[in-house]
C-alpha positions as a printed Julia matrix, in Angstrom:
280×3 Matrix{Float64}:
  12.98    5.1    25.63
  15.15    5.12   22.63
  14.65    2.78   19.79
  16.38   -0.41   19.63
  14.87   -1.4    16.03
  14.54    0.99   13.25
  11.52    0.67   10.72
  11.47    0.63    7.23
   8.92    0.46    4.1
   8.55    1.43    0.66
   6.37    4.45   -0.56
   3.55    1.52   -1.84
   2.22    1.63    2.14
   0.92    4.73    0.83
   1.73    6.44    4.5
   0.68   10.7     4.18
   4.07   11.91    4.88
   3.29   13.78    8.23
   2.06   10.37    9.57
   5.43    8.4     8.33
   7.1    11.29    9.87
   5.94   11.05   13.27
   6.38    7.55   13.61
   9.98    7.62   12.85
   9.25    5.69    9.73
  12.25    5.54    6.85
  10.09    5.13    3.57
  11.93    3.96    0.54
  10.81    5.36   -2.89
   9.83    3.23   -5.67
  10.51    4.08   -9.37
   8.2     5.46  -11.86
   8.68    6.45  -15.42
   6.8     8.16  -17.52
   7.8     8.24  -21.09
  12.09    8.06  -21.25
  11.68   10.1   -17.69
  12.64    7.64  -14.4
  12.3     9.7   -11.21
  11.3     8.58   -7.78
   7.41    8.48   -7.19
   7.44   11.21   -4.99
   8.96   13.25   -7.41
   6.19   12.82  -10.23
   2.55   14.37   -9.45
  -0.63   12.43   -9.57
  -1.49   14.8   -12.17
   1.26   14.56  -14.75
   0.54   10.46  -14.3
  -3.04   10.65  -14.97
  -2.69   13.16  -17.74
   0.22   10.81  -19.47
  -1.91    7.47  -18.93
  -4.92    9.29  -20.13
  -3.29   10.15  -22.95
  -1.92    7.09  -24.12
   1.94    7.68  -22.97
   4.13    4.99  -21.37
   3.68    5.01  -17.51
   5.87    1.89  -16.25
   7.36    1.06  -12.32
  10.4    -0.12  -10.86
  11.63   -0.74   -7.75
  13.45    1.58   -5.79
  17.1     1.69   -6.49
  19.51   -0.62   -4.02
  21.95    2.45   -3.32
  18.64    3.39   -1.46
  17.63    0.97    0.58
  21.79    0.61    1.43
  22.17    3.88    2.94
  18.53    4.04    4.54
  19.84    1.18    6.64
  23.44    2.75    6.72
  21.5     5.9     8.21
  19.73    3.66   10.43
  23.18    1.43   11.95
  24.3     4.88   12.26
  22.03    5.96   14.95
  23.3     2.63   16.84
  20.3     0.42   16.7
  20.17   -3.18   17.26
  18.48   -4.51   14.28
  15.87   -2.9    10.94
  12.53   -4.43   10.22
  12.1    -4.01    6.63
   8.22   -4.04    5.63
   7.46   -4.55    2.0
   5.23   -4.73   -1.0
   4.16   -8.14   -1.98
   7.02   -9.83   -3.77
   4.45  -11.59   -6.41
   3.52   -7.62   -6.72
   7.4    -6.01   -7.4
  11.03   -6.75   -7.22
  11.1    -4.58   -3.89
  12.01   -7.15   -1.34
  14.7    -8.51   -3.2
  16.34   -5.52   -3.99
  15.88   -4.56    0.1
  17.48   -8.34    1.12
  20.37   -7.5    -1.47
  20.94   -4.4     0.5
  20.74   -5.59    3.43
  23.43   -8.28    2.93
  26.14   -5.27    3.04
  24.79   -3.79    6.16
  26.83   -4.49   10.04
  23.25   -4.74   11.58
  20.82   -7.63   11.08
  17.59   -6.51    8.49
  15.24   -8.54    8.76
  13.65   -8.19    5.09
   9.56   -9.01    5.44
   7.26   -9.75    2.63
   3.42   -8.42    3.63
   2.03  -10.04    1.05
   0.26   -7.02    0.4
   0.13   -3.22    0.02
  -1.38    0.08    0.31
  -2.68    0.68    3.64
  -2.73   -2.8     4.82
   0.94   -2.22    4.89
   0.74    0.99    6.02
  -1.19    0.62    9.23
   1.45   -3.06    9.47
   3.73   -0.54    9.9
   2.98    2.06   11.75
   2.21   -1.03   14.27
   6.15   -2.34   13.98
   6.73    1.42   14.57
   4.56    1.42   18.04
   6.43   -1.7    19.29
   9.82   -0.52   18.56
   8.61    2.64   20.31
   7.91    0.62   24.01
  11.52   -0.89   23.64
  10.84   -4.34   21.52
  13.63   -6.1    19.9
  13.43   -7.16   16.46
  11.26  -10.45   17.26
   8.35   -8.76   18.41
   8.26   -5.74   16.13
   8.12   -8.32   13.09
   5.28  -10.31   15.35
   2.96   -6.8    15.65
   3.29   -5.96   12.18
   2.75   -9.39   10.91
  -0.71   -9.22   12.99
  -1.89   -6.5    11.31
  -1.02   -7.39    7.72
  -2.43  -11.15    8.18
  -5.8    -9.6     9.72
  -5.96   -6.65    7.24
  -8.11   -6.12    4.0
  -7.73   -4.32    1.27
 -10.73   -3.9    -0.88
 -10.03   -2.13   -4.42
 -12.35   -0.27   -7.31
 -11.09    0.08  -10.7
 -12.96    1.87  -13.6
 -11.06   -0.56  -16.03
  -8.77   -3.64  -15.53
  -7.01   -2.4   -18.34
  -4.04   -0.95  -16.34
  -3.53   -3.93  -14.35
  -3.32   -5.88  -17.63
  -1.13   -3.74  -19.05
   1.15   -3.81  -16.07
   0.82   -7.73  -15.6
  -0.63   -7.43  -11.96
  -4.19   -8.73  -12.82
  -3.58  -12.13  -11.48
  -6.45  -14.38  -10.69
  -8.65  -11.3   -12.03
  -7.47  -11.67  -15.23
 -10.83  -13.83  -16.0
 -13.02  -10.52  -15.88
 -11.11   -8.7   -18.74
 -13.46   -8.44  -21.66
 -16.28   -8.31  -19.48
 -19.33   -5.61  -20.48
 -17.6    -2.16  -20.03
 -20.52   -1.05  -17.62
 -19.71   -4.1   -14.97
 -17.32   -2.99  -12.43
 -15.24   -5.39  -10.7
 -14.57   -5.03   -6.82
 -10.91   -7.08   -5.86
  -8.42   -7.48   -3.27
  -5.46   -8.79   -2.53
  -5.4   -12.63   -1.6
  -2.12  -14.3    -1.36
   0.19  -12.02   -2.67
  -1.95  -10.86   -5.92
  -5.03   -8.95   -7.45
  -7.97  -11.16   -7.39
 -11.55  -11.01   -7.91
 -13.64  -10.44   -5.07
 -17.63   -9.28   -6.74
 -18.45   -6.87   -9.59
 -21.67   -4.78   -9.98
 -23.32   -2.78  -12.85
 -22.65    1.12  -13.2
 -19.95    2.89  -10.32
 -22.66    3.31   -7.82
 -23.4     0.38   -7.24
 -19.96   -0.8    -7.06
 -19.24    1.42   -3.99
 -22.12    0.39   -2.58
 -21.24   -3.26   -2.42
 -17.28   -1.51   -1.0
 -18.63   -0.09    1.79
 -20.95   -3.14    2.42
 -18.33   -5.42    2.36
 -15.88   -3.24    4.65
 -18.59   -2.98    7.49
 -18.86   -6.67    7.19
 -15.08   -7.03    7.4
 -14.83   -4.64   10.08
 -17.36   -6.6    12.74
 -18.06   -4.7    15.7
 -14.33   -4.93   17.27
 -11.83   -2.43   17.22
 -10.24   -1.5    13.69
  -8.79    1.13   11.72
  -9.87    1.99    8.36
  -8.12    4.19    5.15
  -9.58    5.35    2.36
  -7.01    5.5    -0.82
  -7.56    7.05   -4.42
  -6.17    8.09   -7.67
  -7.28   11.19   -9.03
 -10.73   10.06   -7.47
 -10.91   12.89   -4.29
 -14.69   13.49   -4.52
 -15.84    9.82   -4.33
 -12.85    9.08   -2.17
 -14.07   11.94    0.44
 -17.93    9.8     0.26
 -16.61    6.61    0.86
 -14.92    8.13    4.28
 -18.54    9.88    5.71
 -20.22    6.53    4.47
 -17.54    4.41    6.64
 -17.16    6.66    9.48
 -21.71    6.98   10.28
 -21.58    2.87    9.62
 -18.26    2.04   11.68
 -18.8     4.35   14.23
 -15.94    2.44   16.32
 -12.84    2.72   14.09
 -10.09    4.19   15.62
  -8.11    5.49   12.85
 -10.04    6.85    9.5
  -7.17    7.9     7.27
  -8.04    9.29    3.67
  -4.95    9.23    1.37
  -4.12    9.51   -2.36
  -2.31    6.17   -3.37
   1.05    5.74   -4.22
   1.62    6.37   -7.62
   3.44    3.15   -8.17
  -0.08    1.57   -7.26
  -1.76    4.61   -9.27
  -0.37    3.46  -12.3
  -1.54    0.06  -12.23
  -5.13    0.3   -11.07
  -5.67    3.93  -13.26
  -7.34    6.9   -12.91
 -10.61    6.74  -10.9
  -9.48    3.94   -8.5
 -10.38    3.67   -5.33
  -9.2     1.26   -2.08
 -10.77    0.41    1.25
  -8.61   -1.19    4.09
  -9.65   -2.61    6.81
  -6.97   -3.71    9.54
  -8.6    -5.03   12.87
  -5.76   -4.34   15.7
């Protein structure tokens, strides 16, 4: 059955490219630039990012450019479908959704322009859901209606070895009362209404991760779920976290490791690590 709704996201649903791929999934790029250099994400390496934030340079984010989203959606009327769902970043997070809706306005189809409220894989697995229902024939309606279940039943549980990039980047929200805290006490957040926000904090890395993957089996019940793992320039402990989820939630479906986007990368830091858990 040929698709009636094409699906689109930005590269902050942190989707491995294979998987995006298969699902007929248009992903738009955000910006990054690093020093006077403004690329798309995909363009820069995790490396060159880490090695520029680690040594002091300027590492800053934009969203993507509007020429993009216009002629992903142009691409998409082209192939003669009915309607785009548009799955996005959190708006309190990036200028992303606005940039998509001020596409969108200059498009013959409808888009239908959706803030998550979130990102990472709690977008990701949103919309590789939208993807499955416009695969079975949906119209727009319902493929918004799958992917909003996942995204409003997802969590997204995030490590950072320092706040200090979030700070620096102005995403710290409600977390912004742990900065200054005693450099050994690492802070566990999430995402809760659009922004970063404190969830628990432990002493020492270990420990940390231990509460993570105590907190994701809790999250994850005994019902069906997926689960991703996500890091930046963290692929050893990253790699752990997965064989510690998959012997304690023996009945996920789906357990997808993946390095973040960098857009994300760049405002957690080096060393950061994020659990989601999306119930489907």
């Amino acid at each position: 059955m040929s698709r009636r709704v094409a699906v689109v996201t930005d590269s902050t649903a942190c989707l491995p490219p294979q998987l995006a791929t298969t699902s007929s999934v248009a992903v738009v790029q955000l910006q990054l630039q690093v020093g006077d250099q403004l690329d798309e994400e995909a363009r820069v390496s995790t490396e060159h990012i880490v090695d520029a934030m680690r040594s002091g340079r300027s590492v800053t984010t934009a969203p993507p450019d509007p020429g993009a989203f216009f002629w992903t959606y142009q691409d998409a009327a082209a192939r003669g479908v009915d309607a785009v769902v548009s799955l996005h970043i959190s708006a309190r997070q990036s200028q992303t959704c606005e940039i998509a809706r001020q596409a969108a306005a200059q498009v013959r189809v409808p888009v239908h322009v959706v803030d998550t409220a979130t990102t990472g894989m709690s977008l990701g697995y949103a919309v590789l859901a939208a993807a499955e229902a416009a695969d079975r024939g949906a119209d727009a309606g319902r493929v918004i209606a799958a992917a909003e279940h996942r995204f409003a039943s997802s969590t997204e549980l995030i490590y950072v070895d320092t706040l200090e990039y979030l700070r620096r980047g102005g995403r710290i929200g409600a977390a912004a009362a742990l900065v200054g805290t005693a450099l050994s006490l690492k802070p566990l957040l999430t995402m809760d209404q659009g922004q970063v926000s404190p969830l628990d904090k432990a002493f020492g890395t270990d420990r940390a991760l231990r509460k993570m993957v105590d907190t994701a089996v809790r999250r994850a019940g005994s019902g069906p779920v997926d689960l991703a793992v996500e890091h930046f320039g963290a692929p050893e402990r990253a790699t752990d976290l997965v064989q510690r989820l998959r012997s304690r939630v023996p009945q996920a479906r789906e357990l997808v490791l993946t390095e973040v986007s960098a857009i994300i990368g760049a405002h957690v830091g080096p060393g950061a690590l994020g659990v989601t858990i999306s119930p489907y």
